[in-house]
C-alpha positions in Angstrom: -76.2 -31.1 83.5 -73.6 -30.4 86.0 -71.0 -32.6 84.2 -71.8 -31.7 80.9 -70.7 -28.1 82.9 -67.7 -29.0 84.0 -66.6 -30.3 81.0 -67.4 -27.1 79.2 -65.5 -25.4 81.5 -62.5 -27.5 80.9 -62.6 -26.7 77.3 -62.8 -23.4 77.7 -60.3 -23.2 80.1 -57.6 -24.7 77.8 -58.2 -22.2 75.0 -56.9 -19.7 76.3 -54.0 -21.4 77.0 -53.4 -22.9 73.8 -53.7 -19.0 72.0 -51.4 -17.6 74.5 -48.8 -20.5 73.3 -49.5 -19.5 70.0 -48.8 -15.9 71.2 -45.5 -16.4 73.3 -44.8 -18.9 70.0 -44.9 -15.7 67.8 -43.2 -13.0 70.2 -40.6 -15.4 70.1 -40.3 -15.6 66.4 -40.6 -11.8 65.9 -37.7 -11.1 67.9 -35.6 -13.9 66.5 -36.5 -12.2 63.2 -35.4 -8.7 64.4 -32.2 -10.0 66.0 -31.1 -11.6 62.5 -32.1 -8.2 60.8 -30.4 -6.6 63.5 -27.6 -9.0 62.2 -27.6 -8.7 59.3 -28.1 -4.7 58.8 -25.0 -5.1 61.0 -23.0 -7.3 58.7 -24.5 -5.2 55.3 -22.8 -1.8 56.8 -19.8 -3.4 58.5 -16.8 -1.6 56.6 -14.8 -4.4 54.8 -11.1 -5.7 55.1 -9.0 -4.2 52.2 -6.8 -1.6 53.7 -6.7 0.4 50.4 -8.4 0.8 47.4 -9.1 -2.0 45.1 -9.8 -2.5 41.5 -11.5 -5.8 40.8 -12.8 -6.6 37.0 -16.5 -8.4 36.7 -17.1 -10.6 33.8 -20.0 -9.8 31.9 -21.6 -12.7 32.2 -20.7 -13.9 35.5 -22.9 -15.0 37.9 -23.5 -14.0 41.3 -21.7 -17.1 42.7 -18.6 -15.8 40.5 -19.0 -12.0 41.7 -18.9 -12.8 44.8 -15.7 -15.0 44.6 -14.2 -12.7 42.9 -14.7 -10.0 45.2 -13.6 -11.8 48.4 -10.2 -13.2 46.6 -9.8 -9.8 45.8 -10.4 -9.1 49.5 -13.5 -6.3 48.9 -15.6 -8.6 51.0 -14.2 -10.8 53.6 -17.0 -13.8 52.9 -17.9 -14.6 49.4 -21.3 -16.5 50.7 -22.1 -13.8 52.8 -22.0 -11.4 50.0 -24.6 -13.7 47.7 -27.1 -13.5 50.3 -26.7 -10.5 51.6 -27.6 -9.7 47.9 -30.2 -11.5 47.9 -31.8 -10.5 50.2 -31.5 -6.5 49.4 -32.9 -7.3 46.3 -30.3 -6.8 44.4 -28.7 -10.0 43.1 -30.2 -10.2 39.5 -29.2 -6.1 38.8 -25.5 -6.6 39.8 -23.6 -5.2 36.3 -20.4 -6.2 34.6 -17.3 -4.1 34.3 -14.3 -2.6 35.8 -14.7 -1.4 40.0 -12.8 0.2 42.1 -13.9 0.2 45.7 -12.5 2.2 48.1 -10.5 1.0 51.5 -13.5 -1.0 53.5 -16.1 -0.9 51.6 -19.3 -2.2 53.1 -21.2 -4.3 51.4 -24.0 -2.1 50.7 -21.2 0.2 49.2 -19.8 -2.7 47.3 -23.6 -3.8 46.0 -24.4 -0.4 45.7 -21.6 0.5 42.9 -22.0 -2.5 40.8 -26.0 -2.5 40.9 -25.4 1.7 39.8 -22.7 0.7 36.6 -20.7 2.8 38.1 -17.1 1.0 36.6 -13.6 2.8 36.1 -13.4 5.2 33.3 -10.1 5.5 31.8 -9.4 9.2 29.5 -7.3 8.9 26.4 -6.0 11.9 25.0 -5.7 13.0 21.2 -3.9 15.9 20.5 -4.6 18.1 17.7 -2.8 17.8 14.2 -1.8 14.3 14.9 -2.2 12.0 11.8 -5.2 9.1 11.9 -2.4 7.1 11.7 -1.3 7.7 14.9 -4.2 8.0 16.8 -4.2 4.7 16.0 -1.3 3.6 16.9 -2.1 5.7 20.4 -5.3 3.1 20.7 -3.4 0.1 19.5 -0.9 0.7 22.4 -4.0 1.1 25.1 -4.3 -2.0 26.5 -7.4 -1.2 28.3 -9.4 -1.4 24.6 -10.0 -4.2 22.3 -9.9 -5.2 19.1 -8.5 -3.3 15.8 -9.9 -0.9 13.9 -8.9 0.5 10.2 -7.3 3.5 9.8 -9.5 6.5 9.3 -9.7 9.1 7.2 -7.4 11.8 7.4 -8.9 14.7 9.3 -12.1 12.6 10.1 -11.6 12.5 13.9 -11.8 15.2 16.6 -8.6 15.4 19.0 -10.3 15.6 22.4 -9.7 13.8 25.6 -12.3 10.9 25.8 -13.5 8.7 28.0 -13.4 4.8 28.0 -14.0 2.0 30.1 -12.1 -1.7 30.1 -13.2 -4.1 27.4 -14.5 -1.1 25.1 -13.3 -1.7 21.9 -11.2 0.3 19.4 -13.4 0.7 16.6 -16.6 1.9 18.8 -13.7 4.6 20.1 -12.6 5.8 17.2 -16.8 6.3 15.5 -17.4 8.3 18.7 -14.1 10.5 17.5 -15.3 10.5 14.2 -19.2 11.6 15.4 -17.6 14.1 17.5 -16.0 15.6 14.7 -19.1 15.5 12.3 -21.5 16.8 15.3 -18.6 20.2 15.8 -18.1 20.2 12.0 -21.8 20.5 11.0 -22.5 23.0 13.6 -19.7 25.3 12.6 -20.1 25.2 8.7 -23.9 26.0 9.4 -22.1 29.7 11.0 -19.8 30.0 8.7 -17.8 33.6 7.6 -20.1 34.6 4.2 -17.3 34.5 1.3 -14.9 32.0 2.0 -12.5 30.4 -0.3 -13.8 26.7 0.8 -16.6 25.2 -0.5 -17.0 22.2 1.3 -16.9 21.1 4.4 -14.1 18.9 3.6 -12.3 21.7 2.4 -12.6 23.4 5.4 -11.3 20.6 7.5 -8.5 20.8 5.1 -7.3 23.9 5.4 -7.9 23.7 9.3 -5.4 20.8 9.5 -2.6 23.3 7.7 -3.5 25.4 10.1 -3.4 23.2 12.7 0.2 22.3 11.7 1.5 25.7 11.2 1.3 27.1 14.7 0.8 25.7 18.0 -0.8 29.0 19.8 -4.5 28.8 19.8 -4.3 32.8 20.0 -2.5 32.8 16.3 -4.8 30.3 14.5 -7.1 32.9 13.4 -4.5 34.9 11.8 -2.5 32.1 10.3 -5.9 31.0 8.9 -6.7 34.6 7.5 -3.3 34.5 6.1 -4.4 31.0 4.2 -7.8 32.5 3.4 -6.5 35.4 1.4 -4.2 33.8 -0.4 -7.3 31.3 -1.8 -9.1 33.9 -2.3 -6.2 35.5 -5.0 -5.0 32.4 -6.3 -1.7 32.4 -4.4 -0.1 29.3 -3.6 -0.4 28.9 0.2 3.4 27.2 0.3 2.9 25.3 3.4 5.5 23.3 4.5 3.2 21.0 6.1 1.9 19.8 3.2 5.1 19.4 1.7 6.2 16.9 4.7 3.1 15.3 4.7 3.9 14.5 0.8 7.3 13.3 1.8 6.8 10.8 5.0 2.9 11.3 5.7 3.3 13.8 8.7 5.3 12.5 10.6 8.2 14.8 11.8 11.2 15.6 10.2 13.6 16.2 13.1 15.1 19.0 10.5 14.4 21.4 7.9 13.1 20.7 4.7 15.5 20.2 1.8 15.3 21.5 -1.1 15.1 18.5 -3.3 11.8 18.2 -1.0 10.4 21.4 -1.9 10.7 20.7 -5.4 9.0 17.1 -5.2 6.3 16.9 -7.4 3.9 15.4 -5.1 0.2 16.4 -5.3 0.6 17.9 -1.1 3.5 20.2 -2.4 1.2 23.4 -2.1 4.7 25.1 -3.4 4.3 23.4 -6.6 0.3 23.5 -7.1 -2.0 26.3 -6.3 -5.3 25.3 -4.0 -5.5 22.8 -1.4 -3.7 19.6 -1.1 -6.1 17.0 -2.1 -6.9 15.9 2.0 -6.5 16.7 5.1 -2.9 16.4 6.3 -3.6 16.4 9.7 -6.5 16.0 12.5 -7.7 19.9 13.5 -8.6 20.9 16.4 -11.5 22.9 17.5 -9.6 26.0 17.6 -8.5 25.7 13.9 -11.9 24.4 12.6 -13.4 27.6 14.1 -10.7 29.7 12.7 -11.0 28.8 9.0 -14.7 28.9 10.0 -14.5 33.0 10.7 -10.9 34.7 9.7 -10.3 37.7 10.8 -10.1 40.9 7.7 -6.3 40.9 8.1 -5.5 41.8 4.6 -2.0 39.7 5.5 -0.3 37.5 3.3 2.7 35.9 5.3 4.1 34.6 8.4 7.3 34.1 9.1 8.7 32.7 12.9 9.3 35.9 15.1 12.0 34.9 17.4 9.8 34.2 20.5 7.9 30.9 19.8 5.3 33.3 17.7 5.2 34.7 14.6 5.6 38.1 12.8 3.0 38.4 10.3 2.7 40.7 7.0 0.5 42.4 4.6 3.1 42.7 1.9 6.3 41.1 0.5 8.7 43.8 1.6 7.1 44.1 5.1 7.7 40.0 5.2 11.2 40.1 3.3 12.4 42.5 6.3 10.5 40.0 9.2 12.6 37.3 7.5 15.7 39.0 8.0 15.2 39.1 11.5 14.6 35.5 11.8 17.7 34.7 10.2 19.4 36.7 12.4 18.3 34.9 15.6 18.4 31.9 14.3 22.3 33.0 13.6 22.4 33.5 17.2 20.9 30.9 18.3 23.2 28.7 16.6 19.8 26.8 15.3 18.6 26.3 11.8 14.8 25.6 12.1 13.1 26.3 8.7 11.4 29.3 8.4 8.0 29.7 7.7 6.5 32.0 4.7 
């Protein structure tokens, strides 16, 4: 009895030492663990090396391995396999986005992570300003070398100038069908609230005398009388004689660098709006919103011309003897000016 005893006390005795090993076994573990999170939260908000800011361009497609490399030749992060697993184990690695990044001046990798797991690339604005031709809003993309691809030329007066915003790798066409919906969306919207009366019966008319407008004048605050001016005229089968149109008829809008001559005023072509009554048979131009919305809503002027005032405006008229005498005054400052711009109607 007394030796099975002590035997039992023998066993029991080394439990408790063989749990508190277990114990000490685990303490020792959980700190290990907390000193490498304490590492590693340490090395995850440690600002990086580059000393400025640093555009770097992620393949779509690219995997992490590739990111990473990437990033540390560009000198983002200062350790390419540090990166990976610090990604990995944020959680992060498989949600990492392709595109163009710019990071700012040391970055921490849970700034760099943070960005490319968010999409948030470079976006790059090109601007289109109003009454340029499609051709060359074209020829504005073609030149852009942060898009891709071609794209046809589009309709005349089917896009809205605008400043828009790309990214690298987007490509041309998708550029130019957000112009185009852009237009259609402001278009619709407008004709919906249009003036009751007016001379155009389309929408496509509309956008055709807005692009005359367009070209006429460069003040947004004169559009809507220059437009009234077009409007009447319609509306009492006068010939708008626009000398946009004419040019457009001549080299397709693009400018002169001089007055028109008058073998060009004459040319039978189906733009000279001095030669046929109505509306040319397109667009000449891309309008802006400011002309759309002024052929949209005239103002009652009761005027008939326009003619350049002297100041960069124009002096406009309800009658031909009101307009004959604002002509006269253009001619003489463009006498003193030694200039000979052409004058408008």
């Amino acid at each position: 009895m007394s030796r099975r005893g002590g035997d039992d006390d023998l066993i029991e005795g080394a439990r408790p030492r063989w749990l508190a090993g277990v114990a000490s076994a685990a303490v020792t573990l959980f700190f290990v663990g907390l000193a490498l999170g304490v590492v590693c939260l340490f090395l995850y908000l440690t600002p990086g090396p580059s000393e400025r800011p640093t555009t770097v361009m992620l393949r779509k497609g690219g995997g992490l391995s590739e990111i990473a490399a990437n990033l540390a030749s560009a000198k983002v992060v200062s350790n390419g396999p540090l990166f990976m697993a610090l990604a990995q184990l944020s959680g992060q690695a498989k949600r990492l986005k392709s595109g163009e990044y710019e990071f700012p001046a040391h970055a921490s990798i849970a700034k760099v992570i943070a960005k490319i797991r968010s999409g948030e690339v470079v976006r790059h604005k090109i601007t289109v300003a109003e009454g340029l031709t499609s051709q060359q809003v074209v020829d504005i993309l073609q030149k852009n070398d942060v898009l891709t691809g071609d794209a046809p030329v589009p309709p005349e007066g089917a896009l809205l100038p605008e400043t828009y915003e790309v990214v690298r790798g987007e490509t041309r066409a998708a550029v130019l069908q957000r112009m185009m919906d852009a237009r259609d969306h402001l278009l619709a919207a407008l004709w919906a609230k249009r003036k009751p009366g007016l001379p155009v019966h389309t929408p496509e008319e509309a956008v055709t005398l807005a692009s005359i407008v367009e070209k006429e004048t460069a003040l947004a605050s004169e559009r809507p009388r220059v437009a009234a001016v077009y409007t009447n005229r319609l509306k009492i089968g006068m010939k708008l004689d626009a000398d946009p149109t004419v040019i457009y008829g001549v080299n397709k809008g693009l400018p002169l660098g001089r007055g028109l001559r008058a073998s060009e005023l004459a040319a039978d072509t189906p733009y000279n709006t001095y030669q046929h009554p109505g509306l040319p048979p397109t667009p000449i131009a891309n309008p802006g919103r400011a002309s759309l919305a002024a052929v949209m809503d005239p103002p009652d002027t009761g005027e008939l011309y326009f003619v350049a005032d002297g100041t960069g405006g124009s002096a406009f008229a309800k009658t031909l003897d009101e307009h004959t005498r604002n002509v006269a005054h253009w001619r003489e400052v463009e006498k003193a000016h030694h200039a000979a711009p052409a004058a408008k109607r």
